[in-house]
C-alpha positions as CSV (number, residue, x, y, z in Angstrom):
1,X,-83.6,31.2,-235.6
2,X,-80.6,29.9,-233.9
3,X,-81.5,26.2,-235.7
4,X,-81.8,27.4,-238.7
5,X,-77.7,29.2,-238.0
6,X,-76.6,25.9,-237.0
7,X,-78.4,23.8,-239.9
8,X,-77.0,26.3,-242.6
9,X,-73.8,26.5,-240.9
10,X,-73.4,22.5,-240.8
11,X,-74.5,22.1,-244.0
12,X,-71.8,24.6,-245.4
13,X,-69.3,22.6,-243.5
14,X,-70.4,19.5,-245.3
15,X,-70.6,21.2,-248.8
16,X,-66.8,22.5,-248.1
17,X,-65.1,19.3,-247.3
18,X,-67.4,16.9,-249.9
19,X,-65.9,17.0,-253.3
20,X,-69.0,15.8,-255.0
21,X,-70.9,19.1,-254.1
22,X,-70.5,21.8,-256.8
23,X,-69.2,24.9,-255.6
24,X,-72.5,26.7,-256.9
25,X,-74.4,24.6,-254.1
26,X,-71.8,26.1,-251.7
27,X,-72.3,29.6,-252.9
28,X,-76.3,29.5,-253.1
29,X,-76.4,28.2,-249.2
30,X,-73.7,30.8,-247.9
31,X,-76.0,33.5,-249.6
32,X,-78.9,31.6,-247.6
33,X,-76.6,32.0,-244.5
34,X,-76.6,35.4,-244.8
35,X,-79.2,36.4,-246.1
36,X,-80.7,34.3,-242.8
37,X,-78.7,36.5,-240.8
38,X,-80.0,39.5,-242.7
39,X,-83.6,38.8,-241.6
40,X,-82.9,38.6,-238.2
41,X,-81.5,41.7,-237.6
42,X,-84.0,43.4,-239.3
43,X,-86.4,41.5,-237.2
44,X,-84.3,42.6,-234.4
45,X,-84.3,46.3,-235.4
46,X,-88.2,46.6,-235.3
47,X,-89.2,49.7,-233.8
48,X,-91.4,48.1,-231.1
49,X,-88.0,46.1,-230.3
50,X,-85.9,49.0,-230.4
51,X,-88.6,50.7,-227.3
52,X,-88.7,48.1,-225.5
53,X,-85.0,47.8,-225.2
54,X,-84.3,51.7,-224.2
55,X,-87.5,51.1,-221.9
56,X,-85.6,48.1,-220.4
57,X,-82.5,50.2,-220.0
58,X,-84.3,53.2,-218.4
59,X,-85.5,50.8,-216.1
60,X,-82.5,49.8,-215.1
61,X,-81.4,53.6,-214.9
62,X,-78.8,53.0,-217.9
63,X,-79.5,56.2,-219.4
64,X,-76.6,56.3,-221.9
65,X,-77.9,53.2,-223.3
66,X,-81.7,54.0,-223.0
67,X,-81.0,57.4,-224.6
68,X,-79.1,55.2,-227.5
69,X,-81.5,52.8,-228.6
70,X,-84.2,55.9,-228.5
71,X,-81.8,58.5,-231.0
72,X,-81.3,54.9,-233.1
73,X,-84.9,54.2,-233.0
74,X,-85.8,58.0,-234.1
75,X,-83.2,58.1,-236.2
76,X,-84.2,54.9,-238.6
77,X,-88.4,54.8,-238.1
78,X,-89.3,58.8,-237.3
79,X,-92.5,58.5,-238.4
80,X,-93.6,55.7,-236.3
81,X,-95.8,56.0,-232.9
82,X,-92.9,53.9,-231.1
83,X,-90.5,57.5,-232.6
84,X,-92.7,59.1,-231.2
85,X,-92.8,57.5,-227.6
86,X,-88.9,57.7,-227.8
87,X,-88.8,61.5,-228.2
88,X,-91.3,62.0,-225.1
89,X,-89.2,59.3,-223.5
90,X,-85.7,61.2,-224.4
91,X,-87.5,65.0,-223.4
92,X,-88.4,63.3,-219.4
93,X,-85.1,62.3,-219.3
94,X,-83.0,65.4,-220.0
95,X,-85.9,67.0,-218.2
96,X,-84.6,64.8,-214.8
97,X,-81.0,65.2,-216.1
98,X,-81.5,69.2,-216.0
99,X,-83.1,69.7,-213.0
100,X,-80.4,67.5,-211.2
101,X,-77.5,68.8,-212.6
102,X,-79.5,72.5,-211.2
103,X,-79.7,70.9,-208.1
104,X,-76.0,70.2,-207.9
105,X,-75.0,73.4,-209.3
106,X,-76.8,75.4,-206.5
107,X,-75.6,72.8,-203.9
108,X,-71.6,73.5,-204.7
109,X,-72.5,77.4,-204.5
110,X,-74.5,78.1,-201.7
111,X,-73.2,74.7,-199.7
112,X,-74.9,74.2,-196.4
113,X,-77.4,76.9,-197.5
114,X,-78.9,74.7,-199.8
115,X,-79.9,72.7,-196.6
116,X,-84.0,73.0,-195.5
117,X,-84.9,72.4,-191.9
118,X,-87.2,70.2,-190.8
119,X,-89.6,69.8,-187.6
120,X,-90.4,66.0,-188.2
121,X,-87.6,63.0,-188.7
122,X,-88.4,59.3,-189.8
123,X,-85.9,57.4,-188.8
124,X,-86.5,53.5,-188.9
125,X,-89.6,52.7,-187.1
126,X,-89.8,55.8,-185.1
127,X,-90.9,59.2,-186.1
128,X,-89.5,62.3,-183.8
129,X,-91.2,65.4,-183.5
130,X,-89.1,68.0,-182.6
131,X,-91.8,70.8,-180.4
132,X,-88.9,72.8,-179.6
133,X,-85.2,73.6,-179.8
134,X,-83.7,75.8,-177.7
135,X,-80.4,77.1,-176.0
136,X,-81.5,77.7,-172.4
137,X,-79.1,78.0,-168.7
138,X,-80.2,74.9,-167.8
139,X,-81.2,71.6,-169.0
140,X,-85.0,70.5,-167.1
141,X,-86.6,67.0,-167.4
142,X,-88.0,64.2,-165.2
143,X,-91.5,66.2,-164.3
144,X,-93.8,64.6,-162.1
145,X,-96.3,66.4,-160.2
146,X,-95.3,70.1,-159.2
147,X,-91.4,68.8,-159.2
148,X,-88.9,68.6,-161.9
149,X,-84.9,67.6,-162.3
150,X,-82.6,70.2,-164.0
151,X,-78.8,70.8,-164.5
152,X,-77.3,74.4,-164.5
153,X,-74.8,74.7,-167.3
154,X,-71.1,75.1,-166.5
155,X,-69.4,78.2,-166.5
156,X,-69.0,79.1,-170.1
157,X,-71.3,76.7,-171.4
158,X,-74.9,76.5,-172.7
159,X,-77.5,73.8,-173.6
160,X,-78.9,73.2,-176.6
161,X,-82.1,71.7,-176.3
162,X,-85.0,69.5,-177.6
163,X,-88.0,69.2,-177.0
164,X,-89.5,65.8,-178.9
165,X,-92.1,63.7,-179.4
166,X,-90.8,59.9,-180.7
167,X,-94.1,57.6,-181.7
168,X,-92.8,53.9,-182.5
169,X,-94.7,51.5,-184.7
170,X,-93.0,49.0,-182.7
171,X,-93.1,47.7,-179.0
172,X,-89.0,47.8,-178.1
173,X,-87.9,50.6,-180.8
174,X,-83.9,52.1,-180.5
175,X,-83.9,56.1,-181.3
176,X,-81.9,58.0,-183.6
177,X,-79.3,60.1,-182.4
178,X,-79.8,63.8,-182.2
179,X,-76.4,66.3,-182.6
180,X,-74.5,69.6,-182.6
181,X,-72.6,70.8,-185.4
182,X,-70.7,73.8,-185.6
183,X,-69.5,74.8,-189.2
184,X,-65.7,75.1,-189.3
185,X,-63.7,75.3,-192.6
186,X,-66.3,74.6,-195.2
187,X,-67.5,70.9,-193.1
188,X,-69.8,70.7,-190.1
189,X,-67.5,69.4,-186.7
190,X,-69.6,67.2,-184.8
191,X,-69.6,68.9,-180.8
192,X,-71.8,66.1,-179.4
193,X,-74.9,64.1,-179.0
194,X,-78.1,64.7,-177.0
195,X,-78.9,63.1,-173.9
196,X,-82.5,61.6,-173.9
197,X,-84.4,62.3,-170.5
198,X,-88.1,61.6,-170.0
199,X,-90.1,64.4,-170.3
200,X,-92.4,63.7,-167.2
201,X,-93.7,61.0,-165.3
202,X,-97.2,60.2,-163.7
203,X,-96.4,61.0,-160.6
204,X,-93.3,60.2,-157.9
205,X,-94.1,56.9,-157.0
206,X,-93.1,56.5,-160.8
207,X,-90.3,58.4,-161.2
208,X,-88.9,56.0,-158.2
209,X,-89.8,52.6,-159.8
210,X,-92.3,52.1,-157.3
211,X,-95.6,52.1,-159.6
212,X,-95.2,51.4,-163.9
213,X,-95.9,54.6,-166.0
214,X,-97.2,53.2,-169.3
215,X,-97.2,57.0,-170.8
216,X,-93.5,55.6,-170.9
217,X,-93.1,52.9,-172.2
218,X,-93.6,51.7,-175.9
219,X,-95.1,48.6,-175.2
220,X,-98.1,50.3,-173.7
221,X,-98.4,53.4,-175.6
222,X,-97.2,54.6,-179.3
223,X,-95.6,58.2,-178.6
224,X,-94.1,59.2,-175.8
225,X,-92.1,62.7,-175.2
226,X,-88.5,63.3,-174.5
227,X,-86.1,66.0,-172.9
228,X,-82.9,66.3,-174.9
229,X,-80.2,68.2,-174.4
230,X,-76.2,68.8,-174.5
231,X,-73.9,71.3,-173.1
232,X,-72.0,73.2,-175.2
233,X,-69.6,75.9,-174.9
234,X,-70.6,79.4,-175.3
235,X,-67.7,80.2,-177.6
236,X,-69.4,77.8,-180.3
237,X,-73.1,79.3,-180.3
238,X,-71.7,82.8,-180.5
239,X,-69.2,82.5,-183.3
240,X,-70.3,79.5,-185.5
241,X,-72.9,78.7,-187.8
242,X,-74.5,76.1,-185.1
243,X,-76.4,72.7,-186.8
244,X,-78.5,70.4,-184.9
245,X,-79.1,66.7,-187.1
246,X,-80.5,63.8,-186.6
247,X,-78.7,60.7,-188.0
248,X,-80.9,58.3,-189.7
249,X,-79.8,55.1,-187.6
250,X,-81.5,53.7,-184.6
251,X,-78.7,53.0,-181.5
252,X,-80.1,54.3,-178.2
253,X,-81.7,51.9,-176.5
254,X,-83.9,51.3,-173.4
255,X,-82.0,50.6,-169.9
256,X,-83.8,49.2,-166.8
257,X,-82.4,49.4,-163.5
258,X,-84.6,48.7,-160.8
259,X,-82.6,51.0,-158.1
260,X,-82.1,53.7,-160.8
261,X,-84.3,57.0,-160.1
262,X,-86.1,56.5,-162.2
263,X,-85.7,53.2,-163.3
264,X,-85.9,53.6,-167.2
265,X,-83.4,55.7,-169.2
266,X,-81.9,55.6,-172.9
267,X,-78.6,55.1,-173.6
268,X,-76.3,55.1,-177.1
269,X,-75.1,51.6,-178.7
270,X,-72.7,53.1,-180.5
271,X,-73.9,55.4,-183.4
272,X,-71.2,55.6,-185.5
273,X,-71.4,59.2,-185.8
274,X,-69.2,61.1,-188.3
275,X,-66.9,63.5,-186.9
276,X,-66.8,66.2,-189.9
277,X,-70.5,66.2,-192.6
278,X,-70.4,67.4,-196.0
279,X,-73.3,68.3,-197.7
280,X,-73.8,65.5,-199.4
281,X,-74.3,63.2,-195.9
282,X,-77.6,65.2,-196.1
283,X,-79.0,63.5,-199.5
284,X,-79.3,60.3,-197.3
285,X,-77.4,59.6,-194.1
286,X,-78.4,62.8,-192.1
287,X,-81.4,65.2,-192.0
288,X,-81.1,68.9,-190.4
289,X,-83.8,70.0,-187.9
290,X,-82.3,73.6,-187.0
291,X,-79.4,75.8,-187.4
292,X,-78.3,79.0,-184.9
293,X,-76.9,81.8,-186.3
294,X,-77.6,81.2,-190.2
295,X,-76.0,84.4,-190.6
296,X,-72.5,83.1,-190.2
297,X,-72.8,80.7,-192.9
């Protein structure tokens, strides 16, 4: 079609600046021009063109223009199955478009409310179960036969605890950190992050470094369970709205030291934590496992 443009369009030129073409000849092929031009945007107005265009702008998630060529196509062919198509098309959309602007409604009025909380995280290539969390005295981890290591909270503190399960789809995976919240002037203050201690080992010679425990280590086996835990002051868990989160990024990673009792821990790489959430760091970035006292929200 463009061809036929340019062949029209150089033959006008021709017709205008040769004196020995009548100006009727000039007349009849600038009514061919556009009468050329006509044609194709009728052909490009075609109901099946019209639907596939608002289809390839829903795809793209341009719904001002999808919802545009839809109305035009209704508006001009009603009566044809592609009108038809367009209308279901255009009642799905403001059919998302409703229940996301409800969505957002009920999130500005009941704020971190809104929030649902959840015993299972994926964060990467690791999944945590979360058995337990808890506030306890003291903080227990490193079991190995009848034995255990602990730490007493400080005076005027308390941990808050986890009890997890991480399974790995890979050999040498980084964990997610888990954190405390308190909610302070409409935003959630981060307090700190949980320490990752191994739940138990085979036996002592383990613990020491002396024999390998392949219940704990990824390479050898896919889940393996974790103590977590962070000491918080006691002020906090009795006067705030307290939130424990996981961010969805990978950055503690395993440590070997072969003098180290035991030998193996997890330590952060840097997470990049934020220091105050809003609730929209929960449609992506974060995900909320448990909140104390929801009756000071």
């Amino acid at each position: 079609m463009n061809k036929i443009y340019f062949t029209i369009a150089v033959a006008l030129l021709t017709a205008s600046c040769n004196n020995g073409v009548e100006q009727t000849e000039y007349d009849k092929l600038k009514a061919e021009l556009t009468e050329c031009k006509e044609t194709v945007e009728e052909l490009q107005n075609t109901p099946q063109v019209r639907l596939s265009n608002g289809q390839q702008y829903l795809s793209k998630n341009d719904i001002i223009n999808a919802k545009k060529e839809f109305n035009a196509l209704i508006e001009k062919f009603g009566e044809t199955e592609e009108a038809k198509k367009a209308k279901s098309l255009i009642a799905e959309i403001e059919k998302e478009e409703k229940v996301k602007k409800e969505a957002e409604e009920r999130k500005r009025t009941l704020g971190f409310k809104v929030l649902k909380e959840n015993s299972s995280v994926i964060a990467g290539d690791v999944t945590v179960k979360f058995n337990s969390v808890s506030t306890s005295g003291n903080f227990i981890f490193d079991r190995y036969d009848d034995s255990w290591r602990y730490r007493d909270a400080e005076r005027g503190e308390i941990y808050v605890l986890a009890n997890v399960s991480v399974s790995s789809k890979i050999k040498e995976p980084k964990l997610p950190p888990i954190s405390v919240c308190k909610i302070e002037n409409g935003v959630l203050s981060l307090i700190g992050t949980l320490e990752y201690r191994f739940y138990r080992w085979e036996d002592y010679g383990s613990y020491l470094g002396n024999d390998a425990d392949y219940g704990n280590d990824f390479a050898h086996t896919s889940t393996i369970r974790f103590s977590c835990g962070l000491s918080i002051s006691k002020e906090d868990i009795n006067n705030s709205a307290v939130f424990v989160v996981v961010k969805n990024e990978n950055c503690f990673y395993r440590n070997t030291d072969r003098f180290g009792n035991p030998p193996v821990s997890y330590s952060s790489s840097g997470c990049n934590l934020k220091s105050t959430l809003i609730v929209d760091d929960f449609d992506k970035d974060y995900v909320l496992v448990k909140i104390f006292n929801k009756n000071k929200l």
